[in-house]
C-alpha positions as CSV (number, residue, x, y, z in Angstrom):
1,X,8.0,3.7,-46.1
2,X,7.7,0.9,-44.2
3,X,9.5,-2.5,-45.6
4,X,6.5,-5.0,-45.8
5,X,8.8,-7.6,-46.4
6,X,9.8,-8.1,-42.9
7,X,7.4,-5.5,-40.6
8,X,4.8,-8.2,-39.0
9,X,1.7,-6.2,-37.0
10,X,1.3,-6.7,-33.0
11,X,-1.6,-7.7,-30.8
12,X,-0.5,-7.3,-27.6
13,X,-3.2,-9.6,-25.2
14,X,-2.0,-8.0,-22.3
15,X,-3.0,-4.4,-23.3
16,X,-6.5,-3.5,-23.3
17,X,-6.3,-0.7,-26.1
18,X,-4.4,-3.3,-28.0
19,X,-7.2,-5.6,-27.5
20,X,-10.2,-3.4,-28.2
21,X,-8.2,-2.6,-31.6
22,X,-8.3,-6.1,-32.4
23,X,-11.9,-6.9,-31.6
24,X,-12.4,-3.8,-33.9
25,X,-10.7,-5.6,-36.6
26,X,-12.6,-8.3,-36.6
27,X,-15.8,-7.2,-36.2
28,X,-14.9,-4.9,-39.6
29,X,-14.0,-8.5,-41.4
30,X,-17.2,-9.9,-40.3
31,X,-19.0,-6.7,-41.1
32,X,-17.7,-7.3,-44.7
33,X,-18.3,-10.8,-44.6
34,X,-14.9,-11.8,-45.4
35,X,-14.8,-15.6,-44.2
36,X,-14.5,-18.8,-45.7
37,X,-18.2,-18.8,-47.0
38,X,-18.2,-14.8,-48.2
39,X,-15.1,-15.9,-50.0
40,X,-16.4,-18.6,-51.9
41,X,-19.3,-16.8,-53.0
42,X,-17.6,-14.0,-53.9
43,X,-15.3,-15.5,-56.0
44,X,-16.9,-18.5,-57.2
45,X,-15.5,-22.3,-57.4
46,X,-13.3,-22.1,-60.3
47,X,-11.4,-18.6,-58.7
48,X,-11.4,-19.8,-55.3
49,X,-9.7,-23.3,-56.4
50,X,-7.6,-21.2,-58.9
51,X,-6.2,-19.3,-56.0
52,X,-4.9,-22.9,-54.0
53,X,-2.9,-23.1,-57.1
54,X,-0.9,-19.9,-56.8
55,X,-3.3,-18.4,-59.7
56,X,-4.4,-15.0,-58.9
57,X,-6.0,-13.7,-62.7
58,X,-9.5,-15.2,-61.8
59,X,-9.8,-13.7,-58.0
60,X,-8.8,-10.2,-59.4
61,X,-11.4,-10.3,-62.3
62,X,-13.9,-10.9,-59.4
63,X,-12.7,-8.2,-57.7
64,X,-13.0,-5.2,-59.7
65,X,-15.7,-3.4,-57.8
66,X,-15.8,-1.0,-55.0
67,X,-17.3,-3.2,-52.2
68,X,-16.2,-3.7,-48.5
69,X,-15.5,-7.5,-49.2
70,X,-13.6,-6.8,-52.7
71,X,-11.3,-4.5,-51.0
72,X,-10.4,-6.9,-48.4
73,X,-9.5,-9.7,-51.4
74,X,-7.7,-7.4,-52.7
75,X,-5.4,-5.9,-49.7
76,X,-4.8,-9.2,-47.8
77,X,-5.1,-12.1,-50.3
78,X,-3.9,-10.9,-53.4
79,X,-1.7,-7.7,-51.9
80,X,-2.9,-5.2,-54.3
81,X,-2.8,-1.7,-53.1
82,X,-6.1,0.2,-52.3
83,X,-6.7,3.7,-52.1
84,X,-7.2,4.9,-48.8
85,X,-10.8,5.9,-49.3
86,X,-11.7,2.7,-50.7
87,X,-9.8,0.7,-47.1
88,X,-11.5,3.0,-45.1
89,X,-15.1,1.9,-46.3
90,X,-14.3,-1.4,-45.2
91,X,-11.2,-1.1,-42.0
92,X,-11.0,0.8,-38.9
93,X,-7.7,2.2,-40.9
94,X,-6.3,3.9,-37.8
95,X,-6.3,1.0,-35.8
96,X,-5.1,-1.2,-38.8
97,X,-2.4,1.7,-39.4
98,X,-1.6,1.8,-35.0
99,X,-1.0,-2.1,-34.9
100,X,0.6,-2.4,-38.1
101,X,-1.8,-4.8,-40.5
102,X,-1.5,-1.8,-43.0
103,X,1.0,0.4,-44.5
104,X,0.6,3.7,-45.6
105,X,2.5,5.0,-49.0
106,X,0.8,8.2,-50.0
107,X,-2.6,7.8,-50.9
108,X,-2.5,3.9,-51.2
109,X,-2.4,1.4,-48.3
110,X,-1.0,-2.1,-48.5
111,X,-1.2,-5.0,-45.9
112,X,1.6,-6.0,-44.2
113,X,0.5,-10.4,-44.0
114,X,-1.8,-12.4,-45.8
115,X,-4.8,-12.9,-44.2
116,X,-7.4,-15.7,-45.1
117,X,-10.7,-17.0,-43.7
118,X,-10.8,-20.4,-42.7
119,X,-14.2,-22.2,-41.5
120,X,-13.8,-23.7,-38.0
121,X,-15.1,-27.3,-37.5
122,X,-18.4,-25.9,-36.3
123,X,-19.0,-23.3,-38.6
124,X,-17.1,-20.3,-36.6
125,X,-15.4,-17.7,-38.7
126,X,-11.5,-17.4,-38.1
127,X,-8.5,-16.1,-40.0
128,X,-5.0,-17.4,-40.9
129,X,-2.9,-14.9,-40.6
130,X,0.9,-15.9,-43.0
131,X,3.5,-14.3,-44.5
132,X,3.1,-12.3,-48.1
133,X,2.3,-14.9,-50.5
134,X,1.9,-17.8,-48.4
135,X,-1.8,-17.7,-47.7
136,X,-2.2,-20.1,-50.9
137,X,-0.6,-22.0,-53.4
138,X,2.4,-22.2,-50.9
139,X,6.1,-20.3,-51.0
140,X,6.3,-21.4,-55.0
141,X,3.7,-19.1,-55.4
142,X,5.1,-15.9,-54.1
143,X,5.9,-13.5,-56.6
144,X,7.1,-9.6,-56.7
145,X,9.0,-7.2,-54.9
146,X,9.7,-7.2,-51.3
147,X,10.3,-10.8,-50.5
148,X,10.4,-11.7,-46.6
149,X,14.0,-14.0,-46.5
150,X,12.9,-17.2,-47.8
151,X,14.7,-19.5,-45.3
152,X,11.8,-18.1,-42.3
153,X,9.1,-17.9,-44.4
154,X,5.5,-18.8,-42.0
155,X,2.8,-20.2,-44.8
156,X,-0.7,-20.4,-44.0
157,X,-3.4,-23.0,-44.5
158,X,-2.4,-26.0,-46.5
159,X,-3.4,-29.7,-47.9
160,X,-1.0,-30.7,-44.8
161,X,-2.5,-28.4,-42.3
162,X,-6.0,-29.1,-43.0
163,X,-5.8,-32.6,-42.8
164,X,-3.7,-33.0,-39.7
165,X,-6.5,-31.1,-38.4
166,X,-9.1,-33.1,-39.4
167,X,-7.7,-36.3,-38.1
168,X,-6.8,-34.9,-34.8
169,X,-9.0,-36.8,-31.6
170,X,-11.1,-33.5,-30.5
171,X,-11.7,-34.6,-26.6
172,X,-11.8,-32.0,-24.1
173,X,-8.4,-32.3,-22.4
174,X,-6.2,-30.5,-19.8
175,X,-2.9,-29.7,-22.4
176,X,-2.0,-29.8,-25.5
177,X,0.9,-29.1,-27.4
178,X,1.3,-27.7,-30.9
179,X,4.9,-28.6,-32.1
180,X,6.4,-26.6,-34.7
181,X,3.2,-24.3,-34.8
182,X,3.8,-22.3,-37.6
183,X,0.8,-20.2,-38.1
184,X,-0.9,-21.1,-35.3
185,X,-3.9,-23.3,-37.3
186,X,-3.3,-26.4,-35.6
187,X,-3.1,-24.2,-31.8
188,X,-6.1,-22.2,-32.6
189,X,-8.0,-26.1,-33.5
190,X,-7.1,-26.9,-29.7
191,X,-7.8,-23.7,-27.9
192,X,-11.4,-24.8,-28.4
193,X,-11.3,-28.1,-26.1
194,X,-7.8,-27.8,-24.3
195,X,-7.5,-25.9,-21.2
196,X,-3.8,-24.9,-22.0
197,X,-2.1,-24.7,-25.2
198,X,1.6,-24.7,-25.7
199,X,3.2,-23.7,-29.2
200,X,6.4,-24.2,-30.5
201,X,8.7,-23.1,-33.0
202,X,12.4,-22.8,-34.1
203,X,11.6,-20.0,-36.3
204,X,10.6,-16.9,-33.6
205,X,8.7,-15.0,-36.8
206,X,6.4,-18.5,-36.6
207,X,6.0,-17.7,-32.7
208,X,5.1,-13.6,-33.7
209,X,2.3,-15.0,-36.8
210,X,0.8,-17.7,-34.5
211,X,-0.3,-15.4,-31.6
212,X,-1.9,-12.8,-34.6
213,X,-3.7,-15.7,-35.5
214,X,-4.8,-16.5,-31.8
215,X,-5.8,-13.1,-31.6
216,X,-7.6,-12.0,-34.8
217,X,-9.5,-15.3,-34.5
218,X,-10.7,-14.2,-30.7
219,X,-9.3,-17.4,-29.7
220,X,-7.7,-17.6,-26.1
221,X,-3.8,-16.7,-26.5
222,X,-1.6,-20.0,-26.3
223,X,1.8,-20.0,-24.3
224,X,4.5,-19.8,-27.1
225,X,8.5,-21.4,-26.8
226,X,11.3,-21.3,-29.2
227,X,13.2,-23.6,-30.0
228,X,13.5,-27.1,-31.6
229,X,11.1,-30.1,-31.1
230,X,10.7,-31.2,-27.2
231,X,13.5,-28.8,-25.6
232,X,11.4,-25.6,-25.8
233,X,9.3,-27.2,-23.0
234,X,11.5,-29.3,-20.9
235,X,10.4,-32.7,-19.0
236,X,6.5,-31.0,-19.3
237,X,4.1,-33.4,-20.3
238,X,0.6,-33.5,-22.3
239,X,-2.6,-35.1,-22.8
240,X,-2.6,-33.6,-26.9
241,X,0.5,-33.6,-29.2
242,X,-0.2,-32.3,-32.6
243,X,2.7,-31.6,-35.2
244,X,3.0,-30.5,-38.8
245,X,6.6,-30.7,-38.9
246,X,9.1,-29.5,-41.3
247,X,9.3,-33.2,-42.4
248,X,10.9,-33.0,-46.4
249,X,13.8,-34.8,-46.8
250,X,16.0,-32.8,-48.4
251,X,19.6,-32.1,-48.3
252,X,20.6,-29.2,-46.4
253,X,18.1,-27.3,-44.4
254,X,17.5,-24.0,-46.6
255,X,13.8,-23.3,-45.8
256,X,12.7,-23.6,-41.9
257,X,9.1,-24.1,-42.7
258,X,9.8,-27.3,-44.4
259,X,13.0,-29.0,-44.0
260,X,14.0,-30.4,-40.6
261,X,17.8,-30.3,-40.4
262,X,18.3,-33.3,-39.7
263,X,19.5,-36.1,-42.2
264,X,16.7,-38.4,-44.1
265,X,14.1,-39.0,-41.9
266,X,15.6,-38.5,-38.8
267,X,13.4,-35.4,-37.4
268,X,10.4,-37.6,-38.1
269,X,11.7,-40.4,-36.1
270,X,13.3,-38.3,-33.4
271,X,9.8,-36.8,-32.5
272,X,8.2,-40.2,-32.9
273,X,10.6,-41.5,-30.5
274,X,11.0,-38.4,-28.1
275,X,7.1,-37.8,-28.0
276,X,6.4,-40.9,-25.6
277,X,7.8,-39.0,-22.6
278,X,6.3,-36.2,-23.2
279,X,2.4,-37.8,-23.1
280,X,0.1,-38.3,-20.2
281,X,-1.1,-42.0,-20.0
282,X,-3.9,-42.0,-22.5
283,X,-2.9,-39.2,-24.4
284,X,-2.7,-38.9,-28.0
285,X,0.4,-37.4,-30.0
286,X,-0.8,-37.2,-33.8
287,X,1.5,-36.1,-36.5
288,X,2.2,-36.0,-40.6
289,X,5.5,-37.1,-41.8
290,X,7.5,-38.2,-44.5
291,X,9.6,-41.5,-44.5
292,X,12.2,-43.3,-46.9
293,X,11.6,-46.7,-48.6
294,X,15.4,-47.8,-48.7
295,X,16.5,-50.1,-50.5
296,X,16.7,-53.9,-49.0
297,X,14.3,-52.8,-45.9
298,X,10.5,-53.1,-45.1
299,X,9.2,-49.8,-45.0
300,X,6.9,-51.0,-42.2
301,X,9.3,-52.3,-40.6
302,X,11.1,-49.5,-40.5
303,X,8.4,-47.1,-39.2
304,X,7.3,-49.9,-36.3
305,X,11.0,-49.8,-35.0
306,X,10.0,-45.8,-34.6
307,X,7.3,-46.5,-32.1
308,X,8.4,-45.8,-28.3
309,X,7.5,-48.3,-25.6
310,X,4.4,-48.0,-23.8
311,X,2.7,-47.0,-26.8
312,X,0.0,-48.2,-29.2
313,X,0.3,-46.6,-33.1
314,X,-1.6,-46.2,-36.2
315,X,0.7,-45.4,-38.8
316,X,-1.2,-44.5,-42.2
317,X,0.6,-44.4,-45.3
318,X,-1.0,-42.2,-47.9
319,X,1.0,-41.5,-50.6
320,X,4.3,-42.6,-52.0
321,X,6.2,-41.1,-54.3
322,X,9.5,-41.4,-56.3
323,X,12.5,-39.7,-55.5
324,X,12.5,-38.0,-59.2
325,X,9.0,-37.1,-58.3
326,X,9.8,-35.8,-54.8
327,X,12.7,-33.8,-55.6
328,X,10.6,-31.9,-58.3
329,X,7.8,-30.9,-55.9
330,X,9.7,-29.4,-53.5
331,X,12.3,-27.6,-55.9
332,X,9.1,-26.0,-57.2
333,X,7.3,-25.5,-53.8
334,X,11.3,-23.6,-53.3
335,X,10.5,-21.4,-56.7
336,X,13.7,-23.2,-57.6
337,X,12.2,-23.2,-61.1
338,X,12.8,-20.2,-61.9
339,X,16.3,-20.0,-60.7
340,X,17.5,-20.6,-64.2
341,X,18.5,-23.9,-65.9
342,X,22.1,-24.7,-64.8
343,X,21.1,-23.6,-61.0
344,X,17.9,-25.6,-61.1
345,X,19.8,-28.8,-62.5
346,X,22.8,-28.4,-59.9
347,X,20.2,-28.8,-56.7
348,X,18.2,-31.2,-58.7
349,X,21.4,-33.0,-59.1
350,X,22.3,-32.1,-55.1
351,X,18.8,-34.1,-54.1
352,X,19.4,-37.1,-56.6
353,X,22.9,-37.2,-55.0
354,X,21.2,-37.2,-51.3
355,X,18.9,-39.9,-51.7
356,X,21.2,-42.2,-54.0
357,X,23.5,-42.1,-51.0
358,X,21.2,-43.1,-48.5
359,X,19.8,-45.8,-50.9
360,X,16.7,-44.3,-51.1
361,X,14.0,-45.4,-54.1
362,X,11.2,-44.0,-52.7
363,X,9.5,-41.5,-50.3
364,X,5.9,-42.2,-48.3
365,X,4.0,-39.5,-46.9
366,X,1.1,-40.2,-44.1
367,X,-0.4,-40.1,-40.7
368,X,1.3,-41.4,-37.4
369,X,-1.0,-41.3,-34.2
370,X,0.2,-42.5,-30.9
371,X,-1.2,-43.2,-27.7
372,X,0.4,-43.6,-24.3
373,X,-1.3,-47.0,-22.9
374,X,1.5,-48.7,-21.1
375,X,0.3,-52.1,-22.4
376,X,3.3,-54.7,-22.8
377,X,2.3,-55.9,-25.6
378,X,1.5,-52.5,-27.9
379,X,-1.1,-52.8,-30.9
380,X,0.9,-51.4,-33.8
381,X,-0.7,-51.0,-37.0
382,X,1.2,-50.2,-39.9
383,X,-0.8,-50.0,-43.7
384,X,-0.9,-47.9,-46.8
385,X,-4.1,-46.6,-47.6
386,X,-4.3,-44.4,-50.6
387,X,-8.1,-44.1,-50.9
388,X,-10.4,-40.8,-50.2
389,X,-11.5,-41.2,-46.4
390,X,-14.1,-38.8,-44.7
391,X,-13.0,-36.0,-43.0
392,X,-13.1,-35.4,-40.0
393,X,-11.3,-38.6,-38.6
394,X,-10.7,-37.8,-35.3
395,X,-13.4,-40.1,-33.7
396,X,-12.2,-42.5,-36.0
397,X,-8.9,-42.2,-34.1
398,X,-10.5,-42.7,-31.2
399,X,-12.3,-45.9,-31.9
400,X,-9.7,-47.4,-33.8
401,X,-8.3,-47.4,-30.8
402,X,-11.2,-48.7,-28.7
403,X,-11.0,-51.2,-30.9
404,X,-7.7,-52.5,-30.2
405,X,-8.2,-52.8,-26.7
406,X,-10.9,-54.8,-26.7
407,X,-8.9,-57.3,-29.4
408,X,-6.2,-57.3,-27.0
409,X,-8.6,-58.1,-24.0
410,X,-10.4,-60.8,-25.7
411,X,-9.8,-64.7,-26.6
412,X,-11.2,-66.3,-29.0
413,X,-14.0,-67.8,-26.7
414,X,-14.9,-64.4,-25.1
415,X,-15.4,-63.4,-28.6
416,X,-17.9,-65.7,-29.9
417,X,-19.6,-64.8,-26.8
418,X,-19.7,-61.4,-27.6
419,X,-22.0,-59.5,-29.0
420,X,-21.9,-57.1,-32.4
421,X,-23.4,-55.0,-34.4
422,X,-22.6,-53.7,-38.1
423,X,-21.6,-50.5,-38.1
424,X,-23.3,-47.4,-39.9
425,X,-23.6,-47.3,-43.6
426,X,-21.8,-50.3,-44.4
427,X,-23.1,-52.2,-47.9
428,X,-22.8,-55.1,-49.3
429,X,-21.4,-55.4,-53.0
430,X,-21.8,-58.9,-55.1
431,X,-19.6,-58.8,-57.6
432,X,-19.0,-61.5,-60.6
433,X,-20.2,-62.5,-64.2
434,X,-23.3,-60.9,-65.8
435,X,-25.7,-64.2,-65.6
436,X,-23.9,-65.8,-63.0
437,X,-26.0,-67.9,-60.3
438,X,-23.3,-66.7,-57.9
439,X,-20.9,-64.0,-57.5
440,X,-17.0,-64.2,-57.7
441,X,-16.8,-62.8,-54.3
442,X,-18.6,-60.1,-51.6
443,X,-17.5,-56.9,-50.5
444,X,-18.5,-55.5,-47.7
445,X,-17.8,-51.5,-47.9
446,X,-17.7,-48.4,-45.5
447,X,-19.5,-45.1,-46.6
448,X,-17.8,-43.0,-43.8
449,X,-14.4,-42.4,-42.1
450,X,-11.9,-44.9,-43.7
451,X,-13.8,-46.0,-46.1
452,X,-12.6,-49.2,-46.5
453,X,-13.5,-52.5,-48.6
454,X,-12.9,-55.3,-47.5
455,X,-13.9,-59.7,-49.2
456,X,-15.8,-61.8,-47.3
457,X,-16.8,-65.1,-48.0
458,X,-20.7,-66.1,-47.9
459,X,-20.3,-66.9,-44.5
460,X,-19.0,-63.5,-43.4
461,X,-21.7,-61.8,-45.2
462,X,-24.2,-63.8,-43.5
463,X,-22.5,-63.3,-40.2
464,X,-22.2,-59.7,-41.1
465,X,-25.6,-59.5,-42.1
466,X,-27.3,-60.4,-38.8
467,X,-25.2,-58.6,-36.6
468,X,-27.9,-56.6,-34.6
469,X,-26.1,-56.8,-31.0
470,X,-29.0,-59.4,-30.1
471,X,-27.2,-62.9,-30.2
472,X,-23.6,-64.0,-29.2
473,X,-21.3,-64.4,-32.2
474,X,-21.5,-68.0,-31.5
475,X,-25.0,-68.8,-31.7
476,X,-25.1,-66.7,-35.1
477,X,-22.2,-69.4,-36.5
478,X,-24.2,-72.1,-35.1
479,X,-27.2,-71.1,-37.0
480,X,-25.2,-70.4,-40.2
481,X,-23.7,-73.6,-39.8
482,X,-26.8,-75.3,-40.4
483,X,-28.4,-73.3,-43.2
484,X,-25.2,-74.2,-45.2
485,X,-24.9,-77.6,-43.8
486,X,-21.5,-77.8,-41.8
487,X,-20.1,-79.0,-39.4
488,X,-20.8,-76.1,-36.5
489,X,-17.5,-76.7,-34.0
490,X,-15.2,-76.9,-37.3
491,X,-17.4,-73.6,-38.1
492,X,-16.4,-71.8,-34.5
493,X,-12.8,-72.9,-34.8
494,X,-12.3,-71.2,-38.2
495,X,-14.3,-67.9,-38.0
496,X,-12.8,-65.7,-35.3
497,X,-9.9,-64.7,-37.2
498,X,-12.4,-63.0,-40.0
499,X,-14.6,-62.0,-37.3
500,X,-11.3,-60.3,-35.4
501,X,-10.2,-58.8,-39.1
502,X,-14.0,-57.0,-39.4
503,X,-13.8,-55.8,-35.6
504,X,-9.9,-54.4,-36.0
505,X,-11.1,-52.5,-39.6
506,X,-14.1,-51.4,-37.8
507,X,-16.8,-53.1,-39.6
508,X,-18.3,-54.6,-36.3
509,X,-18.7,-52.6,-33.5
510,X,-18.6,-54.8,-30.1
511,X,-21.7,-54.1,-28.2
512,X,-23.3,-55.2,-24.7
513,X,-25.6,-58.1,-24.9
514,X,-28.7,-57.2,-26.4
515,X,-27.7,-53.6,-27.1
């Protein structure tokens, strides 16, 4: 019998039989309708979320009959074995058997990864292909017999992996490179609009995983390197840089998919610093991460000193969390839980010790983009932003960036002769005293990407208000100036500061005259 634990199928691109296997494959999934929208429907809400938590009673209730589809949960999300007669109803079996996604013991077949639908951004139907377990809920979920080693475990689709996905600038561009690929999501994303895709990975299983992801999902096959951040691909460079790095700060480095190696935050910054060289000019290198708030230091200051010359940033910090808190997460996300109570205290006690001696109080997690624009005097933003935003944010990215530019190209006199318009779905919220002739304050609020809120007195609603891209900025204050009876030069000097603030948070969109 055939060790599941370790034996990963092929897809060899370059062999035609191999191929046509393949194609088989996935045409049998479709067949089946086993994709992201089958699978809800199947299961329902409350099992399909159950299963993101590692909680696999619900999904095996609703999969107690005989069809195609129920089979398919059953072998490759929840790795039940199926009779043979029941896998051959829904699987070319042979094909699955030549190319290894099935094992054969006796009269029951098993698979040999997970494999899980996932919805592309414009509704095509792809799979994920992981290791045992790690489809969902993450390695703390695995449970059972035959056990892959732990330390090169590849996981599938994730909180992480879906949101670096979903903030990632989707422009058509010549290369892209997808560092620390694991399996493959983040690759297969750019294979749609790069001409070339590079993956990378330390971990050579990673490398095996992410081309049966390529492959299952019909997407074109990506070059794969291993080996350790930028030296897998030498003094190359790229117009895309994605990476969903093994960024936990942890002491030691027991589990490749997660922890970096290096000490603190190091890996983080390293690939910050090292990814400038490796961009085109105007390319975009977009990354999560996880940083330390140490004691007696600006945690922004810390992340701008990150940023490489030549390079704008938007750093995005979305979470924080205590090191108490962080060190449980990722003992459970270990299964170091269940270890027992003396071995689970000693690496508790082994993180507590790390972070104490690198006088760290706190961990953030969040976004970093960076783009190559050789400007001498870089726009870098650094905020926290807890909030729900809108996914996808990638042509937020983009215009975020827009934005700066035309900030950094424009004085203050250029500006209140510029033209703007308020941007979509933006309202206006009065807030104060039930009664009261006037509110406390306005807020102007965003209903897509960021989301944001921001106060504005009654002249920058008013401002706000009328900002149709038909009159110059100053002739709107002038106007304002009147209604409210002051005095309209003191009016111009103060107002382009708020009026840069609404532009830079993307309230106001800068438009030609009249447009």
């Amino acid at each position: 019998m055939v060790d599941v634990s370790t034996h990963l199928p092929t897809a060899d691109v370059q062999d035609p039989e191999s191929n046509a296997r393949t194609a088989r494959l996935r045409e049998a999934l479709l067949a089946s309708d086993f994709t992201a929208d089958g699978l809800l429907e199947l299961l329902g809400g409350p099992a399909y979320a159950a299963l993101a938590r590692s909680e696999t009673v619900p999904a095996l209730r609703a999969t107690r009959g005989d069809s195609p589809l129920e089979t398919l949960v059953r072998l490759f999300l929840l790795q039940r074995p199926v009779e043979l007669r029941r896998a051959q109803a829904a699987l070319p079996v042979a094909d699955c058997l030549a190319d290894g996604w099935l094992v054969q013991d006796g009269d029951e077949l098993r698979a040999s990864v997970d494999v899980r639908p996932y919805g592309g951004p414009e509704g095509q139907d792809w799979w994920i292909v992981s290791d045992l377990g790690c489809a969902v809920g993450g390695a703390g979920g695995i449970r059972g017999a035959g056990e892959a080693d732990r330390s090169q475990l590849v996981l599938g689709v994730g909180g992480a992996s879906t949101t670096l996905a979903g903030i990632t600038v989707r422009r058509p561009v010549a290369k892209a490179l997808d560092l620390g690929t694991g399996s493959g999501i983040q690759a297969l994303h750019a294979a749609q609009h790069a001409t070339r895709v590079t993956g990378t990975d330390l971990n050579p299983r990673a490398l095996r995983i992410a081309a049966l992801t390529l492959a299952l999902s019909g997407a074109e096959p990506a070059e794969l390197r291993e080996g350790s951040l930028f030296e897998p691909v030498g003094d190359e460079t790229y117009d895309l840089i994605v990476s969903n790095p093994p960024f936990v700060i942890s002491p030691g480095a027991r589990l490749t998919y997660r922890d970096g190696g290096m000490g603190g935050d190091d890996l983080c910054r390293t690939l910050v610093q090292q990814s400038a060289a490796h961009l085109n000019d105007g390319g975009y290198c977009q990354l999560l991460a996880n940083w330390q708030h140490v004691a007696g230091e600006e945690w922004h200051d810390r992340l701008r000193s990150w940023v490489p010359a030549g390079c704008d940033a938007w750093i995005v910090q979305r979470e924080v969390q205590d090191i108490t808190q962080y060190a449980e997460l990722w003992l459970r996300d270990a299964g170091d839980h269940r270890a027992g109570d003396e071995a689970y205290a000693a690496r508790y006690d082994a993180w507590l010790d790390e972070f104490e001696a690198r006088k760290t109080k706190a961990i953030g997690f969040g976004w970093i983009t960076l783009r190559k624009s050789g400007s001498d005097s870089p726009s870098i933003t650094v905020e926290e932003w807890p909030h729900p935003v809108e996914q996808p944010l990638g042509e937020s990215v983009v215009r975020h960036f827009d934005r700066q530019d035309y900030l950094r190209a424009t004085d203050d006199a250029a500006l209140l002769a510029g033209h703007f318009r308020l941007a979509d779905e933006v309202v206006q919220e009065q807030v104060g005293l039930p009664g009261a002739e006037d509110p406390e304050h306005v807020v102007l609020r965003q209903n897509r990407g960021m989301r944001r809120a921001t106060k504005v007195d009654t002249v920058g609603a008013g401002f706000a208000g009328v900002c149709d891209g038909s009159l110059p900025a100053g002739r709107i204050l002038d106007a304002i100036a009147q209604l409210v009876g002051e005095d309209p030069v003191l009016l111009r000097d103060r107002t382009p500061a708020s009026i840069r603030t609404l532009v830079e948070q993307g309230f106001l969109e800068p438009v030609a005259a009249g447009g």
